[in-house]
C-alpha positions as CSV (number, residue, x, y, z in Angstrom):
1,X,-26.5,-16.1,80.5
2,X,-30.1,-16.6,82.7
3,X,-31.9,-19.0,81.7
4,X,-35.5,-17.9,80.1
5,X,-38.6,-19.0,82.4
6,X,-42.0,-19.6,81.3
7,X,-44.0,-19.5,84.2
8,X,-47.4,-20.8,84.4
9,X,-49.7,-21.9,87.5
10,X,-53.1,-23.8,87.1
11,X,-56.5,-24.1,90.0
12,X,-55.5,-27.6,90.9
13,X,-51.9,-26.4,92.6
14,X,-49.7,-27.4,89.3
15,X,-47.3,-24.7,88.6
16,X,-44.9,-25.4,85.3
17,X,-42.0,-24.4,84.2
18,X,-40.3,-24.8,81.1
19,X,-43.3,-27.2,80.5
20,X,-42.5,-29.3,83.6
21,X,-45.0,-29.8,85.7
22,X,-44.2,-28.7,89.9
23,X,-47.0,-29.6,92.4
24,X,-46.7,-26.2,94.1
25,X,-48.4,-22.5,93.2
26,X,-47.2,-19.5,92.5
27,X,-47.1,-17.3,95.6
28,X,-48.8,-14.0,96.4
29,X,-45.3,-12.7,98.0
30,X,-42.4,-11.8,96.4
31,X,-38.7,-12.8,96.6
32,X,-36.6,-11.0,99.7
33,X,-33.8,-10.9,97.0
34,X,-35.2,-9.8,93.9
35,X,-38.6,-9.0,94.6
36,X,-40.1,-11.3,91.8
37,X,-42.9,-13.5,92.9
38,X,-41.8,-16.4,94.9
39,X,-43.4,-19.9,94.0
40,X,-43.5,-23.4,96.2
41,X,-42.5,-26.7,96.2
42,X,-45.4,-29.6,97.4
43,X,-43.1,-32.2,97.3
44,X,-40.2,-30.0,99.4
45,X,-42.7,-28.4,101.2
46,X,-40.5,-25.1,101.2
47,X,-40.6,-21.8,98.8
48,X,-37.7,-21.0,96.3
49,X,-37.2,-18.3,93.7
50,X,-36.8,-19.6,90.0
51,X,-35.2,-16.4,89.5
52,X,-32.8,-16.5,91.5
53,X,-32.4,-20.5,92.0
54,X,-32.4,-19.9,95.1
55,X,-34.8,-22.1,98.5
56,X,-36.1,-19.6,100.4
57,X,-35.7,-21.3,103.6
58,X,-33.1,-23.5,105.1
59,X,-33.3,-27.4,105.7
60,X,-34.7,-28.3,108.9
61,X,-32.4,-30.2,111.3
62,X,-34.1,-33.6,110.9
63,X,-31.7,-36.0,109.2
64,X,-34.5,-38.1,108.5
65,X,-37.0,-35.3,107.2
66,X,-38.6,-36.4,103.8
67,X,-38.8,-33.2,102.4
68,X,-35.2,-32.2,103.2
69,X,-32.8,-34.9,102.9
70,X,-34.2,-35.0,99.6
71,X,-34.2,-31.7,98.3
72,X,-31.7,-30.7,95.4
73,X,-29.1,-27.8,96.4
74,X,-30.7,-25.7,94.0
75,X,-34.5,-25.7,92.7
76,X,-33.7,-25.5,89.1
77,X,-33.2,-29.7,89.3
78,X,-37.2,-29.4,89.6
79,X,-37.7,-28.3,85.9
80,X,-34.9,-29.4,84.5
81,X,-35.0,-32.2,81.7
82,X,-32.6,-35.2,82.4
């Protein structure tokens, strides 16, 4: 079963999920894969789909990039409670 989203983005680039708080925004474009609005990552610097779980753009090739070598596999980690 997928996982219910609650959604919500506020003026001073904070986007939450599932009442966790994301530095990022919801974007104005959509997702290539299922057309739901895409939403981005500060701290990554990259765009994913909560959708789908899905980055929308692949790691750079800098082993020592500190928004990749950090990033989780999948952008559900973000909101998440441990």
């Amino acid at each position: 079963m997928l996982e219910k989203l609650t959604i919500q983005e506020f003026d001073d680039d904070k986007l939450v999920i599932n009442n966790v708080e994301i530095a990022g925004w919801i974007d104005d474009d959509k997702c290539r894969f299922c057309n739901h609005q895409r939403c981005y990552s500060e701290r990554f610097d990259d765009y994913f789909c909560p959708y789908c779980n899905r980055w929308l753009e692949s790691r750079c090739g800098d082993p020592n990039c500190g928004f990749c070598k950090n990033r989780p596999h999948f952008p559900n980690k973000l909101w998440q409670k441990s």
